[in-house]
C-alpha positions as CSV (number, residue, x, y, z in Angstrom):
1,X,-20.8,26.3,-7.2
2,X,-17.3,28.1,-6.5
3,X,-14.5,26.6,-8.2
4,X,-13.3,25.7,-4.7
5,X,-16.6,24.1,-4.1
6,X,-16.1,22.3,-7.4
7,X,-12.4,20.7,-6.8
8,X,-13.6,19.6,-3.7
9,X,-16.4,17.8,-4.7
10,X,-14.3,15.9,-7.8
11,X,-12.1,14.9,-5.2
12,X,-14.5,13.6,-2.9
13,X,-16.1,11.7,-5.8
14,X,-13.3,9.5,-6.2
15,X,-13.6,8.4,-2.3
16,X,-14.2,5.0,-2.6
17,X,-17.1,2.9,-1.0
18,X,-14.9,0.1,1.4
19,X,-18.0,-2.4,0.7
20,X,-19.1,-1.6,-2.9
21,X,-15.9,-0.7,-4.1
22,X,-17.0,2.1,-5.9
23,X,-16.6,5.8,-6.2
24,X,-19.0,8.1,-4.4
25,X,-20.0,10.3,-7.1
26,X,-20.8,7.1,-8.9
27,X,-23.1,6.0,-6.4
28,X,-24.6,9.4,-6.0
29,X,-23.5,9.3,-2.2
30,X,-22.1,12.9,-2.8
31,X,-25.2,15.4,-1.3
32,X,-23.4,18.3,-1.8
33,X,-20.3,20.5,-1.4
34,X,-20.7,24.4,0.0
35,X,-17.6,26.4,0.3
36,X,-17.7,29.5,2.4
37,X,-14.2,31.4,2.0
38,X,-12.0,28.2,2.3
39,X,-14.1,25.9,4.5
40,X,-15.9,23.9,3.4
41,X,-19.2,22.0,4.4
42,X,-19.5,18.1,2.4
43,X,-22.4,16.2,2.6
44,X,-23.0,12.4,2.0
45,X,-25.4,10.0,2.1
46,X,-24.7,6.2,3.3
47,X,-26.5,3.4,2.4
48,X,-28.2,2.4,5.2
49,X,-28.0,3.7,9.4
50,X,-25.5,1.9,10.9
51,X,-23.3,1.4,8.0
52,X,-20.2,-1.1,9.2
53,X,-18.3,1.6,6.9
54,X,-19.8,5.1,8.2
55,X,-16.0,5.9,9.9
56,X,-14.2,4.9,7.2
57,X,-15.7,6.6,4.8
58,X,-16.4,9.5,6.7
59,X,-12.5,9.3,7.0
60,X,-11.4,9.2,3.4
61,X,-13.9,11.8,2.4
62,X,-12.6,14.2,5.4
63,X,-9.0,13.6,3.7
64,X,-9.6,13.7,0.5
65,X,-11.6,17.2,0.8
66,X,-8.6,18.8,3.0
67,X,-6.2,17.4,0.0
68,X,-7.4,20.2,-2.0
69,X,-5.4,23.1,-2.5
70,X,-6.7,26.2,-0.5
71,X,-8.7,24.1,1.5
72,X,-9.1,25.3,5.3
73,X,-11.5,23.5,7.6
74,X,-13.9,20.9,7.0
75,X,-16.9,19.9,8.3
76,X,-18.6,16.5,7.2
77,X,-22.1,16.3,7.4
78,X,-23.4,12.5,7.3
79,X,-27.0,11.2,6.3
80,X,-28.5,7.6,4.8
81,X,-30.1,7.5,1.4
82,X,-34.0,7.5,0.8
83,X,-35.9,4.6,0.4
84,X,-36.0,5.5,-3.0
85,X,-32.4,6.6,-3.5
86,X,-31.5,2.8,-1.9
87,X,-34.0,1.2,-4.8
88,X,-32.5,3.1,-7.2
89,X,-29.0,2.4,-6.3
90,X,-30.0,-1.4,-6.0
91,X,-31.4,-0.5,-9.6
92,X,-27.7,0.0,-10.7
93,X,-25.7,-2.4,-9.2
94,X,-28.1,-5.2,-10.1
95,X,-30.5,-4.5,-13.1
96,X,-31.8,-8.1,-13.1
97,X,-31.7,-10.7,-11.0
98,X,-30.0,-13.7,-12.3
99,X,-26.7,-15.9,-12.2
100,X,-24.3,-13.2,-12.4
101,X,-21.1,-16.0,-12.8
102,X,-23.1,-17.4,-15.7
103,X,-21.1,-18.4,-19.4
104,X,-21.7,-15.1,-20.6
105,X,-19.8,-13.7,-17.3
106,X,-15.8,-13.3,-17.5
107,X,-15.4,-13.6,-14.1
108,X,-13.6,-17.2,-14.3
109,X,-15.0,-19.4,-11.3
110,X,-13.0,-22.3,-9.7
111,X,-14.6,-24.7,-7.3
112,X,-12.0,-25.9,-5.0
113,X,-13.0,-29.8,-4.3
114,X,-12.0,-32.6,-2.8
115,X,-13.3,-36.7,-2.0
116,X,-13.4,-36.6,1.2
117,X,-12.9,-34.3,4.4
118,X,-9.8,-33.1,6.5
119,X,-6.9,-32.9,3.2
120,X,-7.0,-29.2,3.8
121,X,-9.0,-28.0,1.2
122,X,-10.3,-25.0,3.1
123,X,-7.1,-23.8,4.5
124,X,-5.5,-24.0,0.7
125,X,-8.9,-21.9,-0.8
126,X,-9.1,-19.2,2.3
127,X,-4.7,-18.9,1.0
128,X,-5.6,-19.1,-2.7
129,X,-8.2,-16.4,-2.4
130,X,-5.9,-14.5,-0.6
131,X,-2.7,-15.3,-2.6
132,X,-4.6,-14.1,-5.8
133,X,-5.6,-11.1,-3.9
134,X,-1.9,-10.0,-3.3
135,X,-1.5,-10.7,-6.9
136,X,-3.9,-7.4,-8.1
137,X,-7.2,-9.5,-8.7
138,X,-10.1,-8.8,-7.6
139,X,-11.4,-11.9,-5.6
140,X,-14.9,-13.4,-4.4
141,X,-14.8,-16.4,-2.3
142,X,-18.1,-18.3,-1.5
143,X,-18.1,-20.7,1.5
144,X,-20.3,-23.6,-0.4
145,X,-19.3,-26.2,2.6
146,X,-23.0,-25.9,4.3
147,X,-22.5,-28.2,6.6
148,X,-18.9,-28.0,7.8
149,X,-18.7,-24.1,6.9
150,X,-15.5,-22.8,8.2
151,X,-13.7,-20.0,5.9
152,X,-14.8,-17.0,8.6
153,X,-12.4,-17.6,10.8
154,X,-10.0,-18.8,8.3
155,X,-9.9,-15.3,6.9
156,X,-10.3,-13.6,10.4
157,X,-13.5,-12.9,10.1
158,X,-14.9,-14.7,12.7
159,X,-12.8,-13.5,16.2
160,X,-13.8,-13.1,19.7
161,X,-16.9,-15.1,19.5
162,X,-18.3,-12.8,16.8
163,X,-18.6,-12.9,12.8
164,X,-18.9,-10.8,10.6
165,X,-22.0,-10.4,8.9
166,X,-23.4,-9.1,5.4
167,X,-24.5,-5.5,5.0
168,X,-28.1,-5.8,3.7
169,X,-29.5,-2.9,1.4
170,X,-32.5,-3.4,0.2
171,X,-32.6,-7.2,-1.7
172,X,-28.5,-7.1,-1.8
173,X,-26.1,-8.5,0.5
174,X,-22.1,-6.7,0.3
175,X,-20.6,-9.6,2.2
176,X,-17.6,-8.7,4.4
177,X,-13.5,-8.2,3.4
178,X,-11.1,-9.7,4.1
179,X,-7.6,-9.4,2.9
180,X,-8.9,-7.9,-0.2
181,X,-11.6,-11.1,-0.5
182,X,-15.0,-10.6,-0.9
183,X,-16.6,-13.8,1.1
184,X,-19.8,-15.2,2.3
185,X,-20.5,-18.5,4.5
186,X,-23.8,-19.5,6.3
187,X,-22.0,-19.2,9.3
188,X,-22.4,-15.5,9.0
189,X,-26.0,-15.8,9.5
190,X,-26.2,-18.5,12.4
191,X,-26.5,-17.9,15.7
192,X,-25.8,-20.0,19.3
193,X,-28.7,-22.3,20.6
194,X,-28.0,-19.7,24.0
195,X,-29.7,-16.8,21.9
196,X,-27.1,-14.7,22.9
197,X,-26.4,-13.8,18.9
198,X,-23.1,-14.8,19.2
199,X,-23.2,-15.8,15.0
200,X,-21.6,-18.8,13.5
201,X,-20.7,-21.8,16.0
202,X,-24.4,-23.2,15.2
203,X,-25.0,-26.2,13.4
204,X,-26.9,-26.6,9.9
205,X,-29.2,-29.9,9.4
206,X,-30.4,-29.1,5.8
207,X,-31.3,-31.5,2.9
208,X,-30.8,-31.3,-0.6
209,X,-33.3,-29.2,-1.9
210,X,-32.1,-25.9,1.0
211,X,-28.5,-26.8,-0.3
212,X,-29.2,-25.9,-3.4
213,X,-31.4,-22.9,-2.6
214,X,-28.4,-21.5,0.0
215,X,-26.0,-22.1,-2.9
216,X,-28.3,-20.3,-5.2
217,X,-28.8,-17.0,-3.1
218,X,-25.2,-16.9,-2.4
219,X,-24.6,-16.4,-6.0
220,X,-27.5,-14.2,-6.9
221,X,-28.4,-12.5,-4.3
222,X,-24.8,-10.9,-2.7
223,X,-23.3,-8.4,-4.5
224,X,-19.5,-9.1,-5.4
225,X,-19.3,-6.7,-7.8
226,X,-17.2,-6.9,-11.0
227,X,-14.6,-9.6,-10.1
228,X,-11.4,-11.3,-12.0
229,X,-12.3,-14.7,-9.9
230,X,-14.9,-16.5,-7.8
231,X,-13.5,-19.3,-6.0
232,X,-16.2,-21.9,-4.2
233,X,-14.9,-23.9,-0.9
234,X,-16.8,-27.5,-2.1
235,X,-18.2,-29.8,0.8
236,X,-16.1,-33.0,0.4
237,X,-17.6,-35.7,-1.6
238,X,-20.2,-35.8,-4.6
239,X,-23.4,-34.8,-2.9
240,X,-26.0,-32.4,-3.0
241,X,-23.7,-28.8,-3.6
242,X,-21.6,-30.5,-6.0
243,X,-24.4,-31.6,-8.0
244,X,-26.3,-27.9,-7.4
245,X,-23.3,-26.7,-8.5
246,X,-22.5,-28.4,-11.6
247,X,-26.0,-27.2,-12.9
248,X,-25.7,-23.3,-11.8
249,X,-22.0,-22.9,-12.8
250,X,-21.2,-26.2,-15.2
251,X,-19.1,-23.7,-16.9
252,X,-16.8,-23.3,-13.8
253,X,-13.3,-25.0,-13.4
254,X,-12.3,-27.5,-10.5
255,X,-9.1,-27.3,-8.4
256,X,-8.7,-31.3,-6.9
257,X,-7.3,-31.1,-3.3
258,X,-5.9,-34.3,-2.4
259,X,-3.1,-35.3,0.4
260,X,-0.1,-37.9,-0.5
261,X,-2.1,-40.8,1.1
262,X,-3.7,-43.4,-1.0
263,X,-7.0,-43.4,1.0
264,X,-7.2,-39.9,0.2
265,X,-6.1,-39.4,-3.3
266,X,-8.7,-42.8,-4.8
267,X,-11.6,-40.9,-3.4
268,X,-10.2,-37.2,-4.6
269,X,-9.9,-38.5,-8.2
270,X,-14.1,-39.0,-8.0
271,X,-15.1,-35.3,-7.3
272,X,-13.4,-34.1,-10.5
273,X,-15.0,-37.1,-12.4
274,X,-18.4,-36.1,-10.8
275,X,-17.4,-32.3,-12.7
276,X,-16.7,-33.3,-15.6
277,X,-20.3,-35.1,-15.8
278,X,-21.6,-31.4,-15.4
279,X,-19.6,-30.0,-17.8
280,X,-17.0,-28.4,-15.8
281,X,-13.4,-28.8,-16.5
282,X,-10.5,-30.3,-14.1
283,X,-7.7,-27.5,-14.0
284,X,-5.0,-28.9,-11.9
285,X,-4.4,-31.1,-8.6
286,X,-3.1,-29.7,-5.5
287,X,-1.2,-32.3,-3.0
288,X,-1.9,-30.8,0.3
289,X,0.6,-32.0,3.8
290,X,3.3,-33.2,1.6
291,X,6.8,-34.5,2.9
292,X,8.3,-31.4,5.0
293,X,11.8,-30.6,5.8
294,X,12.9,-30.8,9.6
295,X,15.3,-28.1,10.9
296,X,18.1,-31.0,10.7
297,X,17.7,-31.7,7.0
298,X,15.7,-34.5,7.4
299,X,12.2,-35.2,5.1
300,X,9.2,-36.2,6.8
301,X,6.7,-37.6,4.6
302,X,3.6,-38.4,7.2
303,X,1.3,-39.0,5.2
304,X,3.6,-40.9,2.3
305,X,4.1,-39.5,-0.9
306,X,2.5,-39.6,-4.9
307,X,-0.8,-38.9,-3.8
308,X,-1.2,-35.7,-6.0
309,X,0.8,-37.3,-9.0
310,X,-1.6,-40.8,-9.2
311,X,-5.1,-38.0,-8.7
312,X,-3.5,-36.2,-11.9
313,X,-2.5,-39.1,-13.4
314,X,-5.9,-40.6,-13.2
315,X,-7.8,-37.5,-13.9
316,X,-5.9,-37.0,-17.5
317,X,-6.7,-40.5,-18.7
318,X,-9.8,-39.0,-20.7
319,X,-7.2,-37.1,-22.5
320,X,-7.1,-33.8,-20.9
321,X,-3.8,-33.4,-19.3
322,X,-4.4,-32.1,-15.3
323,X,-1.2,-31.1,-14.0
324,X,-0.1,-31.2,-9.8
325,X,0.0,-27.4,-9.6
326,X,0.9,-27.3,-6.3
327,X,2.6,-30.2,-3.4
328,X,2.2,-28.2,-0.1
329,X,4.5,-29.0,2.7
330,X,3.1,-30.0,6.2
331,X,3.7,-26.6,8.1
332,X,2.8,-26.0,11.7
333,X,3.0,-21.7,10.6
334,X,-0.2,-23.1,8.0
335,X,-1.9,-24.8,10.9
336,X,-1.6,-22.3,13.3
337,X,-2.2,-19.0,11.3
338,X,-5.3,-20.9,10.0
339,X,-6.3,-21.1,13.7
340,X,-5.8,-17.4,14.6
341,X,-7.4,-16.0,11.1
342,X,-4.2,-14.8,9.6
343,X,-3.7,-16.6,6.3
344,X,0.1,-17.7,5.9
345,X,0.6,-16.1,2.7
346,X,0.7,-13.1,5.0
347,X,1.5,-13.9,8.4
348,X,4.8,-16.0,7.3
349,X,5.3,-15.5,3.6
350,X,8.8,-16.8,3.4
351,X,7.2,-20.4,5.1
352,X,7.5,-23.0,2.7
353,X,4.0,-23.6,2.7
354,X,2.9,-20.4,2.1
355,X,6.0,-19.5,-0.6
356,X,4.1,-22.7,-2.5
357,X,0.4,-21.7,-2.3
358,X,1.9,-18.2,-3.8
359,X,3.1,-20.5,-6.6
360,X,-0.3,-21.6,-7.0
361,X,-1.6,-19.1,-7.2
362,X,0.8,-17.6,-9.8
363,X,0.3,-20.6,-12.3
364,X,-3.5,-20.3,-11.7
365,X,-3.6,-16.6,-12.9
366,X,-1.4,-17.7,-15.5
367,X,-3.9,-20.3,-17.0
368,X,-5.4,-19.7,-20.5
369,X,-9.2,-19.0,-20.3
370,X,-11.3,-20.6,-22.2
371,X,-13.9,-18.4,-23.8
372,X,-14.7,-20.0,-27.2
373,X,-18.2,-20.1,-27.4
374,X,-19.0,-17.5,-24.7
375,X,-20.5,-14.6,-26.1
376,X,-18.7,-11.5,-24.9
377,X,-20.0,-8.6,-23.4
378,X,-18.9,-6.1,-26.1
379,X,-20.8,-4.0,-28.9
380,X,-18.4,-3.7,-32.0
381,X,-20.8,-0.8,-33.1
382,X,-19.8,1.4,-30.4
């Protein structure tokens, strides 16, 4: 190989892959890199034919091999992995299957709850995933609401009747990105009662037992990759998931969403009782369509106020204090990017409700991890 040849293959290397979020040469996507005078010919191999990513990386490779010094033109010549190359990448990115999030894992996972339905709690975990993004972290969000699924077109994935869908190689499934978050909901996979494959506006009509499994696969069987935080969007209530849950993850921590109203905030303080049964540990209360401020100065508090203050209050009577981390205005910017699949923590940052959910996320990140008792996944003889 020329040293031409040579630079130009390091640099493609580094390219990475948009879904796996690793480098090329790592996942031995490189085929090879011939250089004929300065031209040169690069060869790569995707994962599977029709690869959502095939333009883009056939992009970033193009511009990372003309990036080389003395470089003239390049051709890019594009194949798909053997059966056996796919195995043995599958090999590599999972060596066993298991419960990747389990204690020994230092990805921290939150499970964003809530008692009861409508309080927001998937607009404020679509923001927080996002919010945490923007922060440098690496983020996986999984869409454990079954039955009222609805964090695909909260991120924009789901637009113009279609949704995006998992790329499958092999046993793995790289679920889609959006806004730098990893994320996977059942409504990926569902289709209209028309058959016209339109995915996601079906309905789900499962018991306890294909909650659980769901739940399961969603954990063990997509590949995240390495990740700083998994958040789960929690059904409302203390059902099935949250009881699945608490015995896959009862290491994970629980973010209480709760609005200002009474009828809301005595059921909320339930679900993080029903966590702590499993083990998990309450983090913090968020108080969702708080009092907002009118253009004229005046506060509107719709749905009253002290909601989030009487959940905490309640929920650190055991003697483990659970601070309001976070009293989100009423904002129609929250209500209507939610509706067009732009988070507000990027289509309005400066709105008041987005400027707090940054601030959630902020003093989340900032939260002491507890990993006493977790056995770490380091070798002091090395």
């Amino acid at each position: 190989m020329t040293d031409l040849a040579a630079r130009v293959r390091d640099a493609v290397g580094q390219v990475s892959d948009p879904e796996l979020r690793r480098p090329l040469a790592e996942l031995d996507m490189v085929r090879g890199v011939e250089a004929d005078g300065a031209d040169v010919r690069v060869g790569i191999a995707l994962t599977i034919v029709g690869c959502p990513a095939a333009d883009r990386i056939e992009a970033d490779v193009r511009r990372a091999a003309e990036s080389v010094e003395g470089v003239g033109a390049v051709a890019i010549d594009v194949g798909v992995m053997t059966p056996a190359e796919r195995q043995a990448l599958t090999a590599r990115l999972r060596p066993a299957r298991g419960m990747p999030f389990g204690p020994d894992s230092l990805t921290r996972v939150i499970a964003v709850t809530s008692g009861k339905g409508g309080v927001g709690k998937s607009t404020v975990t679509a923001n927080l995933a996002v919010a945490l993004a923007q922060r440098g972290l690496a983020v996986g969000l999984v869409d454990a609401d079954v039955h009222g699924f609805s964090i695909p077109p909260l991120l924009g994935l789901a637009k113009d009747g279609v949704v995006a869908q998992p790329t499958r190689v092999d046993q793995l499934m790289l679920p889609p990105v959006a806004h730098g978050v990893k994320a996977i909901s059942i409504g990926m996979f569902l289709q209209t009662g028309d058959g016209a494959g339109t995915a996601g506006t079906g309905a789900v009509a499962w018991r306890g037992p294909m909650l659980h499994r769901t739940v399961q696969q969603f954990l063990t069987d997509v590949y995240f990759g390495d990740l700083d935080v998994l958040l789960l969007d929690m059904p409302p209530g203390t059902g099935d998931v949250a009881i699945s849950v608490g015995q896959l993850l009862p290491h994970a921590e629980v973010l209480v969403v709760t609005t200002p109203q009474a009828a809301a905030s005595d059921v909320a303080v339930r679900s993080g009782l029903v966590a702590r049964q499993t083990g998990q540990r309450v983090i913090g209360v968020v108080e969702n369509m708080a009092a907002m401020t009118l253009p004229d100065g005046t506060v509107m508090d719709l749905f009253g106020a002290g909601g989030g203050a009487e959940v905490a209050a309640a929920l650190s009577a055991d003697g483990e204090d659970v601070p309001v981390l976070a009293s989100i205005p009423l904002s129609p910017a929250l209500r209507a990017s939610g509706d067009a699949g732009d988070p507000v923590v990027v289509a309005h940052p400066d709105d008041p409700a987005a400027r707090e959910i940054a601030l959630l996320a902020e003093r989340v990140a900032a939260q002491p991890r507890r990993l006493a008792g977790r056995r770490l996944p380091v070798n002091p003889a090395r």
